[in-house]
N, C-alpha and C positions, 0 to 999 in steps of 0.2 A: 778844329775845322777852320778853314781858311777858306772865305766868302770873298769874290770879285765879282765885278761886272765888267766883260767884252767890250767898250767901247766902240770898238768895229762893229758889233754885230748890233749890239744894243740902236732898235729905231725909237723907244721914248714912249715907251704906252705910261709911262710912268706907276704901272700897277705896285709893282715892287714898293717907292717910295708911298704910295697910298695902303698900303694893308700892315706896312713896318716900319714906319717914321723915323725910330728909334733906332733902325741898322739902315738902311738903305734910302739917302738924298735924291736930290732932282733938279740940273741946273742944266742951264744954256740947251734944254730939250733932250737929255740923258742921263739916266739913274746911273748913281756910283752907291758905295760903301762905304760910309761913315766911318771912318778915321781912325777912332777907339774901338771899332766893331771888328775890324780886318782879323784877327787873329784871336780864336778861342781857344781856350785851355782845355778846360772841361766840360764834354757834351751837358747843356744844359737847357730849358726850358725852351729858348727859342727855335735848337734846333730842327725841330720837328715843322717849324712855321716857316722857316727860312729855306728846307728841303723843299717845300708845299710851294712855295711863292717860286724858288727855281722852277721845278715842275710846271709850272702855271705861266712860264714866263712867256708872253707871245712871241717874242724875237728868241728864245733860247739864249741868251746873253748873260745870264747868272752861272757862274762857277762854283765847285765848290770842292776844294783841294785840287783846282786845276784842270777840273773837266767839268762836262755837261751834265747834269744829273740825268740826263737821259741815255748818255752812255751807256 
């Protein structure tokens, strides 16, 4: 799975960095994707939270293999 955030679209509620620490940062007033987080191998534990938080996203700005999870 391959997890981005929109830049462009992304406006900074910062929810993502607040419920996922661990995958998804918070700078200069936009969540990005943690570095070592960008590319998963094997669907694992987080996937289900990170689906959840795209879904949740109020700007829709979380990707996930390249599109919207509301796709």
């Amino acid at each position: 799975m391959k997890v981005s955030v929109d830049a462009d679209v992304c406006y900074g509620s910062g929810e993502c960095a607040f419920r996922a620490p661990a995958v998804f940062g918070f700078e200069d007033g936009y969540g990005f994707v943690l570095p070592v987080r960008e590319e998963y191998g094997e669907p694992g534990d987080d996937d289900e939270l990170i689906r959840d938080i795209a879904e949740r996203c109020p700007s829709q700005a979380i990707r996930i293999d390249g599109r919207r999870v509301t796709d």
